[in-house]
C-alpha positions in Angstrom: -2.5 2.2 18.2 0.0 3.6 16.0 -1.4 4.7 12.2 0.4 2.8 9.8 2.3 4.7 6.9 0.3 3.8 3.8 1.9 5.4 0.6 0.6 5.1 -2.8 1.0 5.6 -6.3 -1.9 7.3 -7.6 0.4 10.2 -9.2 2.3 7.8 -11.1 -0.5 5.6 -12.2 -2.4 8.5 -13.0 0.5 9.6 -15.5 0.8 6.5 -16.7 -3.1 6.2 -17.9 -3.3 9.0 -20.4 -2.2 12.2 -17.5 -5.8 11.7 -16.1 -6.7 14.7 -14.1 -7.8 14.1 -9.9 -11.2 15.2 -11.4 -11.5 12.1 -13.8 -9.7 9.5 -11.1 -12.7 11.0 -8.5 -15.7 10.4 -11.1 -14.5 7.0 -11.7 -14.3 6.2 -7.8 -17.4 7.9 -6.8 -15.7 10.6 -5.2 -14.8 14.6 -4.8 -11.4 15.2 -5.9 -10.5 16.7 -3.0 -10.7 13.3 -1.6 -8.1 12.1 -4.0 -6.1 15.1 -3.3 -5.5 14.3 0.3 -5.2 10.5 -0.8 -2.6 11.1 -3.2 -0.8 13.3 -0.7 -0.8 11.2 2.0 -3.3 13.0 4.5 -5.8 10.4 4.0 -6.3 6.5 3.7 -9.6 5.6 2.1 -11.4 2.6 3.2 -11.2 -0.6 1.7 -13.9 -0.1 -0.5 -12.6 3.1 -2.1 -8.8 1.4 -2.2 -10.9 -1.0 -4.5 -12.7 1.5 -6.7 -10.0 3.5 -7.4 -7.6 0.1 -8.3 -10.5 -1.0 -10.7 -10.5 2.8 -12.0 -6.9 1.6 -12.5 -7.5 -1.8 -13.6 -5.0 -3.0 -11.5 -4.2 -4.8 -8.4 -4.4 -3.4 -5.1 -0.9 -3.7 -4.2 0.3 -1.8 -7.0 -1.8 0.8 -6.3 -1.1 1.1 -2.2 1.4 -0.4 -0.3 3.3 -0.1 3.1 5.9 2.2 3.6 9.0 1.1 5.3 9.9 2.7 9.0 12.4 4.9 8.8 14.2 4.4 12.4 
């Protein structure tokens, strides 16, 4: 099955909330920040449970957090 391209917009949102550091967005998901690392750079797609964690961290919705990229053909 082909992997489906999941971006997101961690760097943004973390900008956006006061430049929190990977380190802070990791404590308040319950994980390293090297997890958020490959998140944010596209080499890994958390489960649904972390997606959630890290959109509460957020205190936004899901979508606005991940979404799916268009194919480029």
């Amino acid at each position: 099955m082909e992997k489906l391209p999941i971006g997101n917009n961690l760097r943004k949102l973390r900008f956006h909330h006061d430049e929190m550091t990977q380190q802070q967005l990791a404590d308040k998901a319950g994980v390293t920040r090297q997890t958020i690392v490959a998140i944010e750079k596209g080499n890994y797609s958390p489960s649904l449970e972390l997606a959630f964690r890290i959109a509460l961290a957020f205190g936004t919705p899901l979508e606005d957090v991940f979404f799916l990229e268009e194919k480029q053909t």
